[in-house]
C-alpha positions in Angstrom: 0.0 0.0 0.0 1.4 3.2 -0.9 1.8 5.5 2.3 0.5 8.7 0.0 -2.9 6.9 0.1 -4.2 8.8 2.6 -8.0 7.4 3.3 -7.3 4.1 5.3 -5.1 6.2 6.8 -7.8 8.3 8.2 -10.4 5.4 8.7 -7.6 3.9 11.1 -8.1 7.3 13.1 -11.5 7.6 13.2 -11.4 4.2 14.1 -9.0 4.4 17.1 -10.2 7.3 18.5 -14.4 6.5 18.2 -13.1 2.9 20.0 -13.2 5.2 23.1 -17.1 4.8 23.0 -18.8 1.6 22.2 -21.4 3.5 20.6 -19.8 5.6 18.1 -19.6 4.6 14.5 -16.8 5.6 12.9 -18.0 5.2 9.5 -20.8 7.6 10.2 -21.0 11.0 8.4 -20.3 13.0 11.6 -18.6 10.4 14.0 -19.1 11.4 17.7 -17.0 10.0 20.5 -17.8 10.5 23.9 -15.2 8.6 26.8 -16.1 11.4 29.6 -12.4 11.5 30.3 -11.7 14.9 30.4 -9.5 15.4 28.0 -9.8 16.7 24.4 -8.5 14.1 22.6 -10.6 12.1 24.5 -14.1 13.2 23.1 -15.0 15.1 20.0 -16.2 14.7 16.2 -14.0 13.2 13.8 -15.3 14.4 10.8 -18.5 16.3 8.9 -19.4 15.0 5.3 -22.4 15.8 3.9 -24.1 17.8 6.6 -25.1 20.7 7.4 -22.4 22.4 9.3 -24.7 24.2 11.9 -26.8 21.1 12.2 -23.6 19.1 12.8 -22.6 21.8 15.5 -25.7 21.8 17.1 -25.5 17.8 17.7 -22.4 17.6 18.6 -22.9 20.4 21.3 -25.6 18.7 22.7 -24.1 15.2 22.8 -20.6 16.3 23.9 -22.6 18.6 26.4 -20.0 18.4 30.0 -16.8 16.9 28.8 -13.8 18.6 26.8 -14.0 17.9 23.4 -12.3 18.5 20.1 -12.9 18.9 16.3 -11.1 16.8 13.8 -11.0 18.5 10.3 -8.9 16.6 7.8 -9.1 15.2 4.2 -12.3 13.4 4.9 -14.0 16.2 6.4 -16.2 18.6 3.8 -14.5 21.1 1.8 -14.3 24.5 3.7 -15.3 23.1 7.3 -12.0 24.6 9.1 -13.3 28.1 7.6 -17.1 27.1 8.8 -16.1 26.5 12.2 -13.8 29.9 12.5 -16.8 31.5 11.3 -19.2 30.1 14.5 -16.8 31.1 16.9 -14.6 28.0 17.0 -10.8 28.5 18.0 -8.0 26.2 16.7 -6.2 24.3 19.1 -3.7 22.1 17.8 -2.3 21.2 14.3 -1.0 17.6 13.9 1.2 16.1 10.7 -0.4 12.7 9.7 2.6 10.9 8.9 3.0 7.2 7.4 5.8 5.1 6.4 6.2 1.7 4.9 6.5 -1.0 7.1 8.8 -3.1 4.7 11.4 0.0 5.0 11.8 0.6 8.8 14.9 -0.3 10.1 16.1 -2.6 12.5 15.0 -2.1 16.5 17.6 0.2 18.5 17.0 -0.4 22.1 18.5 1.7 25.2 21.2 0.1 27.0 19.2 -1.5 30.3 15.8 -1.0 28.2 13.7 -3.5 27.4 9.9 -3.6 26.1 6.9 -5.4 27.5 3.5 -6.0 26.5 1.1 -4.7 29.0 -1.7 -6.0 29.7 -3.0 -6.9 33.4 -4.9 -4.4 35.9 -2.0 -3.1 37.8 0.8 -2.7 34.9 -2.5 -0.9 33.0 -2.9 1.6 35.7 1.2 2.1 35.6 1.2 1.9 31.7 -1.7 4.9 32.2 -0.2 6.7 34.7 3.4 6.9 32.7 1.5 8.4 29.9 -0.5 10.7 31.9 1.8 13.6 32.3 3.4 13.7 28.8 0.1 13.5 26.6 -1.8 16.1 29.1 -4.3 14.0 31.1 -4.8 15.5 34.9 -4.0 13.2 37.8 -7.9 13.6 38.8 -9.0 11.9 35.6 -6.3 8.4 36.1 -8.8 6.5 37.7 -11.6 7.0 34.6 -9.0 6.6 32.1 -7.8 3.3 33.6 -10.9 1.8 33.4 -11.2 3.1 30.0 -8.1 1.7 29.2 -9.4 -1.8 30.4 -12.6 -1.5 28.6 -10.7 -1.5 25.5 -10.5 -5.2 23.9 -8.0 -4.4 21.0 -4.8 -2.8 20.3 -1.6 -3.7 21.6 0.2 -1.6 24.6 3.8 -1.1 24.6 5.8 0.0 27.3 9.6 0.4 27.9 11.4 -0.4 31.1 14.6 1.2 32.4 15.7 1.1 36.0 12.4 -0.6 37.3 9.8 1.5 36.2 7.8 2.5 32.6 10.0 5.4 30.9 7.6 4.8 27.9 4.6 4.0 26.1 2.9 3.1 23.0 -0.5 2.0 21.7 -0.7 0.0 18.5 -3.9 -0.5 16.9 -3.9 -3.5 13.8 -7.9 -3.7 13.7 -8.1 -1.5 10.8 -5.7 -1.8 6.9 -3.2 0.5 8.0 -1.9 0.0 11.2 -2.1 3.0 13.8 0.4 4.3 16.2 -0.9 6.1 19.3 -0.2 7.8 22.6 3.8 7.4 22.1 5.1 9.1 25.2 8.0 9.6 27.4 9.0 10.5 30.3 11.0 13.4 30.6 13.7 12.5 32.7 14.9 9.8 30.0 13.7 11.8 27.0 16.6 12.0 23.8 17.7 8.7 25.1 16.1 6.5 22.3 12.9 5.4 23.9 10.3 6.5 21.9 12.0 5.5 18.7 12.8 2.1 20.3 9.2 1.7 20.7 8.3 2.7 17.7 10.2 0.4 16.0 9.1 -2.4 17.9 5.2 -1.6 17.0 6.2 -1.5 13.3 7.9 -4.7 14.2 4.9 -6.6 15.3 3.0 -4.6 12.5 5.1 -6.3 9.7 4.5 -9.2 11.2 0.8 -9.1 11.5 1.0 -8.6 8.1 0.4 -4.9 7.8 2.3 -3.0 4.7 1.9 0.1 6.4 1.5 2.1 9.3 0.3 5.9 10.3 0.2 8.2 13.2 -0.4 11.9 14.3 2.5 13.4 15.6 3.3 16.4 17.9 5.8 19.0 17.1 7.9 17.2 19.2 7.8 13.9 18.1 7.7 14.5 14.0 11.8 14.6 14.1 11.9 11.7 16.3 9.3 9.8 13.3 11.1 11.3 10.9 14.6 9.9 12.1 12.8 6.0 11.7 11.2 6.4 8.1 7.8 8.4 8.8 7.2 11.0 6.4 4.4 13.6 6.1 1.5 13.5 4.1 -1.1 15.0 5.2 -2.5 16.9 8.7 -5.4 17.3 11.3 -6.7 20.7 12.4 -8.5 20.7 15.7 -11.3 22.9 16.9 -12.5 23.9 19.8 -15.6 26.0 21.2 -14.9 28.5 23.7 -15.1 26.4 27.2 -15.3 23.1 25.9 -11.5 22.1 25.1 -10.6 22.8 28.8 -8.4 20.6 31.5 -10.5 19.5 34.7 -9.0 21.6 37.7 
């Protein structure tokens, strides 16, 4: 599969995220994800297509009504949505490079010295795998004990973490459920960061990936991680604008 092909690409998102909330559909024309974690990635609409952008608004108000939310606009997203929401008062709030790479070109795994990477998957290590990612990715310590059980709720997707001197330093989340194989919540902590960790994990997921029998592999990345992507094949090709309403992409105190 050709990394430029950019729409399993976003159906592997949609799909990710919406798996938040067993009652989203992320095939749906306006895909709305509700986890009540308060967090803006955590809850939001993935897309518009082929609705009316104040109708869409309106529902999405009312069904994300409480929680902190987002607004995904990308390529699947209507023409001119990102200009519709500015209009209604929406404010951007992050803007995230969708990059892809192909899985038969990755190199092989580099890991720390004293590093090595276990699949998580029990209650405890879950609320340690959680509470490692916590700080990086922006979740509050009030919101832990909902994301945990979250976390546990979720059947599918493989978690990652890397250990060095007894403890998580690092995390991943790989999603195979969809065609291209997703990469998400990559973090580390910042005591060991430009030590190799997150790109160690990284190329462990595409490892397992290849393996699975996946040909490709995408992710969102922060400004901070798109060099450390970069450095192990990703490349850029295409982005995500988010949205927000005024009081609604907000941290719990």
């Amino acid at each position: 599969m050709n990394i430029r092909n950019l729409q399993p690409q976003l159906d592997a998102n949609r799909r990710f995220w919406s798996g938040w909330d067993p009652t989203a559909d992320a095939d749906n024309d306006l895909p709305i994800y509700r986890s009540d974690v308060p967090h803006p990635l955590m809850n939001g609409v993935l897309r518009v297509r082929d609705r009316s952008l104040d109708a869409a608004i309106a529902e999405a108000k009312a069904r994300l009504e409480g929680t902190t939310w987002s607004w995904w606009v990308g390529a699947d997203s209507d023409p001119g949505t990102a200009e519709g929401l500015l209009e209604r008062g929406a404010t951007p709030i992050d803007e995230m490079p969708i990059m892809a790479v192909d899985l038969e070109a990755t190199a092989d795994r580099r890991t720390p010295d004293g590093m090595h990477i276990v699949e998580v998957n029990d209650r405890f290590s879950v609320g340690e795998f959680t509470g490692a990612y916590a700080g990086p990715l922006g979740f509050t310590e009030s919101s832990m004990d909902k994301m945990v059980e979250r976390e546990l709720d979720r059947g599918d997707g493989i978690r990652l973490a890397g250990i060095l001197d007894g403890r998580i330093v690092g995390t991943t989340r790989l999603a195979l459920e969809s065609d291209v194989a997703g990469l998400y919540f990559v973090a580390t902590d910042p005591a060991y960061r430009r030590r190799g960790v997150a790109s160690a994990l990284t190329l462990e997921a595409t490892r397992i990936a290849r393996r699975a029998g996946h040909r490709t592999m995408t992710l969102q990345a922060s400004s901070e991680g798109e060099p450390v992507y970069r450095n192990v094949g990703f490349e850029s090709v295409s982005r995500y604008r988010l949205f927000a309403f005024p009081g609604e992409a907000r941290d719990e105190q």
